[in-house]
FIKOLZA-1660 file (N, C-alpha, C; in steps of 0.1 Angstrom, whole numbers, plus 5000, padded with zeros to 4 digits):
% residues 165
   i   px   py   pz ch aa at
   1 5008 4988 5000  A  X  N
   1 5000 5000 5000  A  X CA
   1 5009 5012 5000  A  X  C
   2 5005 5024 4996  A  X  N
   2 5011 5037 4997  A  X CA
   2 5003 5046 4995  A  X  C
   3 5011 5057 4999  A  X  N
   3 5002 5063 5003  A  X CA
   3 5015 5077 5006  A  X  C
   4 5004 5090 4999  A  X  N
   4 5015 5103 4996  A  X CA
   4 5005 5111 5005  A  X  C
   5 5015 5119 5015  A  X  N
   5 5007 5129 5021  A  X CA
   5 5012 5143 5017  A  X  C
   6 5002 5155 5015  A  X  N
   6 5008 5166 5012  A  X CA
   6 5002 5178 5019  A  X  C
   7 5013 5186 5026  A  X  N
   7 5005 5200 5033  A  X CA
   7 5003 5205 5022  A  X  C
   8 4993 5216 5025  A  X  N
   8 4992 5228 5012  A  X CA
   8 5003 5241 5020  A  X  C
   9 5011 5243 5010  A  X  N
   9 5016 5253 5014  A  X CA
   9 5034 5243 5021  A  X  C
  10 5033 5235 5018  A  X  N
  10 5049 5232 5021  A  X CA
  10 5060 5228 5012  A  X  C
  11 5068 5225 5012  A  X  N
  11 5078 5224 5004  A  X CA
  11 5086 5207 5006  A  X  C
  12 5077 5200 5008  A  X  N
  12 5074 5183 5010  A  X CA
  12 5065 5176 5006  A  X  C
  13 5069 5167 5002  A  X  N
  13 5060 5152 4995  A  X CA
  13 5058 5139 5009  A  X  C
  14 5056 5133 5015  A  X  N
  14 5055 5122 5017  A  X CA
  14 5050 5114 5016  A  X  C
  15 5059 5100 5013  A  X  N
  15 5057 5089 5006  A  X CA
  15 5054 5078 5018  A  X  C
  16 5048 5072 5020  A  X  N
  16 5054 5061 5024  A  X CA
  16 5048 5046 5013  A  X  C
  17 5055 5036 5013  A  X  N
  17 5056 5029 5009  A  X CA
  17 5054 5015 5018  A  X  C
  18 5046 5006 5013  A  X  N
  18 5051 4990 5020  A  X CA
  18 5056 4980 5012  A  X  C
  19 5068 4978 5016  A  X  N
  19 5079 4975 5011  A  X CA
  19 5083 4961 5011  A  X  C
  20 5071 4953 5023  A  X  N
  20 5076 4942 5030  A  X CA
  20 5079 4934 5016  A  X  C
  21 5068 4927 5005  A  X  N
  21 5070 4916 4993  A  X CA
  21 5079 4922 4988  A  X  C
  22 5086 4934 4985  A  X  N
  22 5100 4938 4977  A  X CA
  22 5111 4933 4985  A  X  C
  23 5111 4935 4998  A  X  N
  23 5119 4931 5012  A  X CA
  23 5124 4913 5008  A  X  C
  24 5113 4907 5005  A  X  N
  24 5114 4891 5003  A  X CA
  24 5121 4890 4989  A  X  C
  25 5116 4896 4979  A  X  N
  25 5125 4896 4966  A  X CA
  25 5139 4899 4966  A  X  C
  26 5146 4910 4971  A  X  N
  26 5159 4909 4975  A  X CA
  26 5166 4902 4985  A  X  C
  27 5157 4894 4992  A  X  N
  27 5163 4885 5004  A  X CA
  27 5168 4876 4991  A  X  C
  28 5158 4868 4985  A  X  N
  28 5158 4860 4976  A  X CA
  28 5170 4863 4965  A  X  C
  29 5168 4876 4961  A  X  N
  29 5178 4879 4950  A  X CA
  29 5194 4881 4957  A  X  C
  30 5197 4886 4970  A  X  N
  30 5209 4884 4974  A  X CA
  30 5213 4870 4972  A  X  C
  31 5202 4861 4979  A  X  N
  31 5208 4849 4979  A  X CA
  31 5215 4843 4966  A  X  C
  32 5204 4845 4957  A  X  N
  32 5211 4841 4946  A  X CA
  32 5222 4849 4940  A  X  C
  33 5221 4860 4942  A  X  N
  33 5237 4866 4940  A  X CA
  33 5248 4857 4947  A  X  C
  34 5244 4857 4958  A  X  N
  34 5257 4853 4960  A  X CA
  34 5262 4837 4960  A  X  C
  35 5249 4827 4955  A  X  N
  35 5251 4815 4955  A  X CA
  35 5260 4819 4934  A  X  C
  36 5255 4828 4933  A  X  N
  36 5263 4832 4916  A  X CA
  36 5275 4838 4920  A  X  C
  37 5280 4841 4927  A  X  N
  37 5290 4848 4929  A  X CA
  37 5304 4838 4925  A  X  C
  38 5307 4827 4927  A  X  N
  38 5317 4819 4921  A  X CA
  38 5317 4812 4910  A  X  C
  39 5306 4808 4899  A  X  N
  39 5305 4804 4890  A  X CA
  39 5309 4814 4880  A  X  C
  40 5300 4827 4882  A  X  N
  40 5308 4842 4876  A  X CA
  40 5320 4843 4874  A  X  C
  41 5327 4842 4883  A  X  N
  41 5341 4842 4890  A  X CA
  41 5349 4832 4878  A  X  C
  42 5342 4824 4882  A  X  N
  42 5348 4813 4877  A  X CA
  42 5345 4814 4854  A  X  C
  43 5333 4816 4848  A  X  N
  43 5334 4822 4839  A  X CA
  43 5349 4833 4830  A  X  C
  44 5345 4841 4841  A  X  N
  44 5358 4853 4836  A  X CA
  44 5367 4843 4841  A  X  C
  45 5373 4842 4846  A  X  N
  45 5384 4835 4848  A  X CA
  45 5387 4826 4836  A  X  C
  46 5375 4815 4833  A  X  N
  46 5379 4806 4821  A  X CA
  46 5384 4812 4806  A  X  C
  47 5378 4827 4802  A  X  N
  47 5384 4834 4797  A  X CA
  47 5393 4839 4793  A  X  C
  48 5404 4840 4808  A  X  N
  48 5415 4844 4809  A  X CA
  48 5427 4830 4806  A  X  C
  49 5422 4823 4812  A  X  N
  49 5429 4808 4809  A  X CA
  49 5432 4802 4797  A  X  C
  50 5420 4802 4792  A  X  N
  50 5417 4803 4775  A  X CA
  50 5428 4806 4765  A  X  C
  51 5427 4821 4769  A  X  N
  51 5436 4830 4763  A  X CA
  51 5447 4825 4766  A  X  C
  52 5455 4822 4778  A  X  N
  52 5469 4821 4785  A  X CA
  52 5471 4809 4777  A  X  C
  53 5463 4797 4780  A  X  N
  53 5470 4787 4770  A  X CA
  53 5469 4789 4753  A  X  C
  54 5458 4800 4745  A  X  N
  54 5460 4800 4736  A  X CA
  54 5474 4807 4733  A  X  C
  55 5478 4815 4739  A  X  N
  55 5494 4823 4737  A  X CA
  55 5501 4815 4739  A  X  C
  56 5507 4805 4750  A  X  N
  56 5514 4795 4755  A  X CA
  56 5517 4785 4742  A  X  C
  57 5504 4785 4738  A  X  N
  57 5502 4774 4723  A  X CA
  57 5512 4780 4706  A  X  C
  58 5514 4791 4708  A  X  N
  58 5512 4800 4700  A  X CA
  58 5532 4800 4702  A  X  C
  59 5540 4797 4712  A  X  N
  59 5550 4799 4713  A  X CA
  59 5560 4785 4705  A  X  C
  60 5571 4783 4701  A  X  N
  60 5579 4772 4701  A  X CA
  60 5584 4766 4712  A  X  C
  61 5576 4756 4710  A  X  N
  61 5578 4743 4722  A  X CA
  61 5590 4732 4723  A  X  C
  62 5595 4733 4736  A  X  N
  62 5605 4719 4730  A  X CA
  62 5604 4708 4741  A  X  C
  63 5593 4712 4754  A  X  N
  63 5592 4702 4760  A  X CA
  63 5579 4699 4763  A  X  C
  64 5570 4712 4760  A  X  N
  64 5557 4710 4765  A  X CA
  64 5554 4713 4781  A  X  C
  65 5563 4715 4790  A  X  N
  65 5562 4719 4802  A  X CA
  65 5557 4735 4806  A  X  C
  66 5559 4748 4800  A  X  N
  66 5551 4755 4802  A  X CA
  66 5537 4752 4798  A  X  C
  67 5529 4749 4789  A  X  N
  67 5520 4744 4784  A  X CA
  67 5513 4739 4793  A  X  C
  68 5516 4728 4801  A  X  N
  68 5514 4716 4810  A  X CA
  68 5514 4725 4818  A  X  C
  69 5522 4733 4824  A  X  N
  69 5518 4737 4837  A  X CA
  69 5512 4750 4841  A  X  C
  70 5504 4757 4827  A  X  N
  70 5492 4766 4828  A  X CA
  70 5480 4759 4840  A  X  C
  71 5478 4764 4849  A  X  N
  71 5466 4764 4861  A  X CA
  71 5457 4776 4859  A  X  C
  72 5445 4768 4863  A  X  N
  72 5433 4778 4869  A  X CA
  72 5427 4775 4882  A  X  C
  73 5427 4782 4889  A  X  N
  73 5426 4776 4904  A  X CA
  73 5417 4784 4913  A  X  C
  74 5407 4782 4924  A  X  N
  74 5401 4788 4929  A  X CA
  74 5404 4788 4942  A  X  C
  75 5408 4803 4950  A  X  N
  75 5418 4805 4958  A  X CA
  75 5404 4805 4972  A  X  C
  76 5405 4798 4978  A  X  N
  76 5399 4796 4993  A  X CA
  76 5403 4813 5002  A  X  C
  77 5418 4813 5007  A  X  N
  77 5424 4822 5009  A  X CA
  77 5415 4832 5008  A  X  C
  78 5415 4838 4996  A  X  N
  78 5413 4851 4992  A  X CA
  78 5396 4855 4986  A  X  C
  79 5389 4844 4990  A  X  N
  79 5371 4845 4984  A  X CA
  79 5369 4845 4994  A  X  C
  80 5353 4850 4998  A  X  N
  80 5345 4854 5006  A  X CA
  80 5335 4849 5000  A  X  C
  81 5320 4848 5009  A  X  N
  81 5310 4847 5006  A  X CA
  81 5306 4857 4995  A  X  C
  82 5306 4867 4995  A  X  N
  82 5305 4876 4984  A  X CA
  82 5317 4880 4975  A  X  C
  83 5324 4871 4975  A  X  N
  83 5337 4875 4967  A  X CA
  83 5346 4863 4961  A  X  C
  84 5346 4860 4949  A  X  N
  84 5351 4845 4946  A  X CA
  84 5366 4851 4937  A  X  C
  85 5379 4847 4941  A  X  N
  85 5388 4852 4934  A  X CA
  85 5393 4838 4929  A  X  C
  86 5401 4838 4918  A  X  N
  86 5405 4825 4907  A  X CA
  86 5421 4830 4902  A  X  C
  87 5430 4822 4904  A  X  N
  87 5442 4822 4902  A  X CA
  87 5445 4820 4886  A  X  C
  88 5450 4826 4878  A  X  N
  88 5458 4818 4866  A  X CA
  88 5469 4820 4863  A  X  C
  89 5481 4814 4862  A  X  N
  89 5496 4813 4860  A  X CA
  89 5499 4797 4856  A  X  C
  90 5513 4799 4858  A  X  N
  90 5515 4787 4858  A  X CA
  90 5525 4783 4868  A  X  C
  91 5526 4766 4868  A  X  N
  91 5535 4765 4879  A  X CA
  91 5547 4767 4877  A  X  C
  92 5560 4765 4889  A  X  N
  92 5570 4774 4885  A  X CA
  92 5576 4761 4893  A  X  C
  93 5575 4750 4897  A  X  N
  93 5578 4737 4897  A  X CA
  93 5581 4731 4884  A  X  C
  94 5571 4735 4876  A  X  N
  94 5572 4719 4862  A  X CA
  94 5575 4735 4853  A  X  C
  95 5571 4745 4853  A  X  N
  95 5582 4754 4845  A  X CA
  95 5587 4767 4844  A  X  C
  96 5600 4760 4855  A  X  N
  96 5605 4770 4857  A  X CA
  96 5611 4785 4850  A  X  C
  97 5615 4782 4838  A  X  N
  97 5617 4790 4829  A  X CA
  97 5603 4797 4827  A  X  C
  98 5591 4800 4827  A  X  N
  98 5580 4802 4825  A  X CA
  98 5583 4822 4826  A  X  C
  99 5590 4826 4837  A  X  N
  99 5593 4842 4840  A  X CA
  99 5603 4844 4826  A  X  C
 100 5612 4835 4823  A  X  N
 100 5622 4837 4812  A  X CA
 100 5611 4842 4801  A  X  C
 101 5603 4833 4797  A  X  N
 101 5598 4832 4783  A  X CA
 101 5587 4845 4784  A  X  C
 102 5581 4849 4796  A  X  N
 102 5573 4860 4800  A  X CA
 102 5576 4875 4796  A  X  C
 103 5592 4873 4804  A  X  N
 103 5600 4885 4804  A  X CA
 103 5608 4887 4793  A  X  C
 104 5616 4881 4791  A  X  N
 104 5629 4879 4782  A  X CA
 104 5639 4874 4793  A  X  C
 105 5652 4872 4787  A  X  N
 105 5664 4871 4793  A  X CA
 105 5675 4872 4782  A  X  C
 106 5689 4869 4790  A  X  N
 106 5703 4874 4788  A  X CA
 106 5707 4861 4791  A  X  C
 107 5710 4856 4779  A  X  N
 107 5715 4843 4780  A  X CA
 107 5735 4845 4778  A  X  C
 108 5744 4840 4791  A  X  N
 108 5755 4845 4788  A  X CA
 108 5763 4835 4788  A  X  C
 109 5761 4824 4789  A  X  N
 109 5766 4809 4788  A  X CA
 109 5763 4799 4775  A  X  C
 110 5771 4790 4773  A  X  N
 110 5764 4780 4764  A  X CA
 110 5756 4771 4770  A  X  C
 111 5743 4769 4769  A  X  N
 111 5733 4760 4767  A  X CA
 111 5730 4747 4752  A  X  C
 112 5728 4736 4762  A  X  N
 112 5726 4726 4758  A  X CA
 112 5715 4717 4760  A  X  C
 113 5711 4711 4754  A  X  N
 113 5695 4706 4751  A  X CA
 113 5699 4689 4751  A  X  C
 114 5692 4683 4763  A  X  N
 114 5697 4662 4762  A  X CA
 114 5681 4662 4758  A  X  C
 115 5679 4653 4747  A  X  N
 115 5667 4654 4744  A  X CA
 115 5663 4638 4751  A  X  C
 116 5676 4630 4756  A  X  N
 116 5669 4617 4764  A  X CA
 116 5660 4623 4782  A  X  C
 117 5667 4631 4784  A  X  N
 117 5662 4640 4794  A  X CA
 117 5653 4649 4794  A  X  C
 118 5655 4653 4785  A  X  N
 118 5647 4665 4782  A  X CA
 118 5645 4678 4785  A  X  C
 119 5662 4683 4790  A  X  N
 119 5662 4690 4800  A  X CA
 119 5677 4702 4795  A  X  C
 120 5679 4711 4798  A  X  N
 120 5686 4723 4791  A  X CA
 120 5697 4720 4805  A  X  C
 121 5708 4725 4796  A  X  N
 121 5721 4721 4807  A  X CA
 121 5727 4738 4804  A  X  C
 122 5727 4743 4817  A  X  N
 122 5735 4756 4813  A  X CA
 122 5753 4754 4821  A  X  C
 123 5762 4758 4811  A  X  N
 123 5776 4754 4812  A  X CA
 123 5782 4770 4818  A  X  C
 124 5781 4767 4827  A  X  N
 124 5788 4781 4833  A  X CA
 124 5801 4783 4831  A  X  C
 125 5812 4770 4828  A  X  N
 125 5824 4772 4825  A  X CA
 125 5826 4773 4809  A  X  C
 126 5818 4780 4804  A  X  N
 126 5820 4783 4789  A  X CA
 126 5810 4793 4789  A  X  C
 127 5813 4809 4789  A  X  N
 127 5807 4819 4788  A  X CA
 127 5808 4824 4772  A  X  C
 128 5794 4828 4767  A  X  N
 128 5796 4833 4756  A  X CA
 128 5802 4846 4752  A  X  C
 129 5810 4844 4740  A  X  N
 129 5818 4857 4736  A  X CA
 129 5810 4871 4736  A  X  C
 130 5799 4870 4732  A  X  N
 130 5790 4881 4734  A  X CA
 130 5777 4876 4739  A  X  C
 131 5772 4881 4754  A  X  N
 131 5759 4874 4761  A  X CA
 131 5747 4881 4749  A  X  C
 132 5738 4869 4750  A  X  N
 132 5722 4873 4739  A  X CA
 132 5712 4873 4744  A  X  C
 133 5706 4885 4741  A  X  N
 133 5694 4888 4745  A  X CA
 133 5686 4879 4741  A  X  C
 134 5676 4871 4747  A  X  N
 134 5667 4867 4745  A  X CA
 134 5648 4874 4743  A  X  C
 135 5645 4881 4733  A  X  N
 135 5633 4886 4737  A  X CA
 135 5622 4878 4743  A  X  C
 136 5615 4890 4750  A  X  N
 136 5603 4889 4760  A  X CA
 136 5593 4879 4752  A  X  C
 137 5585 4864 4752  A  X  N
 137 5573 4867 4743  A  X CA
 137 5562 4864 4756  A  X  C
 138 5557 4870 4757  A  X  N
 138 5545 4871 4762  A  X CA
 138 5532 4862 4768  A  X  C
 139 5531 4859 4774  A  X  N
 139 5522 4845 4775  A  X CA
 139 5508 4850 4784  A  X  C
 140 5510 4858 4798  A  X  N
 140 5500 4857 4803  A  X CA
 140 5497 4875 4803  A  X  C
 141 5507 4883 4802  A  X  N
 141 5502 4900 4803  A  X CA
 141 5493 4904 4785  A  X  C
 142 5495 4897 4777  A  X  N
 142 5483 4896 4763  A  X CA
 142 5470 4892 4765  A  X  C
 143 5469 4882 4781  A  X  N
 143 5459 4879 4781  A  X CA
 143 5448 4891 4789  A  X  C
 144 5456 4898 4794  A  X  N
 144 5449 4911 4803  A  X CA
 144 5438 4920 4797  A  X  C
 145 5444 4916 4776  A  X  N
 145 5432 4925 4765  A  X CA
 145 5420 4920 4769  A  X  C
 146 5416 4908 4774  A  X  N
 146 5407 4900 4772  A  X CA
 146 5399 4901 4787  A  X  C
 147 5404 4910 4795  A  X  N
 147 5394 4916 4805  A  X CA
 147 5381 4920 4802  A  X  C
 148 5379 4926 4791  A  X  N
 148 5362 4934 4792  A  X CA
 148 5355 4922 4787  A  X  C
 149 5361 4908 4779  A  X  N
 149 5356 4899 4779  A  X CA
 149 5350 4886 4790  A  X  C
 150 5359 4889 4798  A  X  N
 150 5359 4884 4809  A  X CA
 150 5348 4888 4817  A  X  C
 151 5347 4901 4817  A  X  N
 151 5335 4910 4828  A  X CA
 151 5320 4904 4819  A  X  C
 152 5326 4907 4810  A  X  N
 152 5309 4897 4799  A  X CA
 152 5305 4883 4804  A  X  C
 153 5315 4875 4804  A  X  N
 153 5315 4864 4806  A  X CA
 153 5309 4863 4822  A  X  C
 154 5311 4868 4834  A  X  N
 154 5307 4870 4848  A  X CA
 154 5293 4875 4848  A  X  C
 155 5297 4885 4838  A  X  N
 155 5277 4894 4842  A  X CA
 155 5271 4884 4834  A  X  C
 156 5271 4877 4821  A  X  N
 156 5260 4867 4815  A  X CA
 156 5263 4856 4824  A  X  C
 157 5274 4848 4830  A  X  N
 157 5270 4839 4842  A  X CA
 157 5260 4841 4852  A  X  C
 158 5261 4856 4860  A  X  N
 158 5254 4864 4867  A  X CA
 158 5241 4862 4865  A  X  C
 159 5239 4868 4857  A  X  N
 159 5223 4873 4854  A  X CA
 159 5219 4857 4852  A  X  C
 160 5225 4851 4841  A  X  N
 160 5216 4836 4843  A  X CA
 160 5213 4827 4850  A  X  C
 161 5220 4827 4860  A  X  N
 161 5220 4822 4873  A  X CA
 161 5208 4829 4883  A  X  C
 162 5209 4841 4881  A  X  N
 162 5195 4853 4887  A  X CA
 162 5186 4847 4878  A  X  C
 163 5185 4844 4871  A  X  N
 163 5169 4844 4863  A  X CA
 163 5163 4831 4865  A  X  C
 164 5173 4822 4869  A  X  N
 164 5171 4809 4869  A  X CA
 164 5156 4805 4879  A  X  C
 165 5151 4800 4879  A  X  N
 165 5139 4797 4890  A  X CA
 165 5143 4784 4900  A  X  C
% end
């Protein structure tokens, strides 16, 4: 019910409103916000992952170990009931080199590749005549373009999740 009251002669409206069935609609609609709050999360996130291994894919491979050790992970730590955060990198166990290939480097030694191993041998007692830059290629800061996609991907999780019955 509502219901407006007005003096003659004032410079006020009053409203009042009953509010209680709208009161029950956003009890209801919080909840489901926030029962959507990690699947969202989780959405944009896959996006970003997406991307990370499509760049990762996109580089010359000789072991397959960065590749393999792209993660998406949903951090306990750092989510709340209202707040779902999702990790993506990679691990720095299975590839180590992963900040190398990220950043660049300065390669000042001879390196050598056992392909029974699979594994790069750097010889510190044979420095190269002139150390080589290695350029930067990019794996996970390209994937950053793909934020406003991301936010798409969260609000259409979002809302479908809200509409859901």
């Amino acid at each position: 019910a509502r219901r407006a009251k007005y003096k003659p002669g004032s410079r006020t409206v009053t409203i009042e409103c009953d509010l209680s069935g709208l009161d029950g609609l956003l009890d209801e609609l919080g909840e489901k916000v926030n029962e959507a709050v990690r699947p969202a999360a989780q959405a944009a996130a896959q996006v970003l992952y997406d991307d990370v291994k499509r760049n990762v894919g996109k580089l010359k491979q000789h072991t397959g170990n960065l590749n393999n050790s792209i993660y998406q992970v949903y951090s306990v730590d750092k989510s709340t009931a209202t707040k779902a955060t999702y990790h993506i990198g990679w691990n720095h166990k299975k590839a180590p080199h992963g900040n190398l290939v990220e950043f660049g480097h300065l390669i000042r030694y001879e390196i050598t590749f056992d392909p029974a191993t699979k594994r790069f041998t750097t010889h510190k007692d044979r420095p190269l005549p002139q150390p080589k830059l290695v350029a930067a290629r990019p794996f996970i800061r390209p994937a950053m373009a793909k934020f406003p996609a991301a936010i798409e991907a969260a609000k259409a999780e979002l809302l479908r999740r809200i509409e859901q019955t």
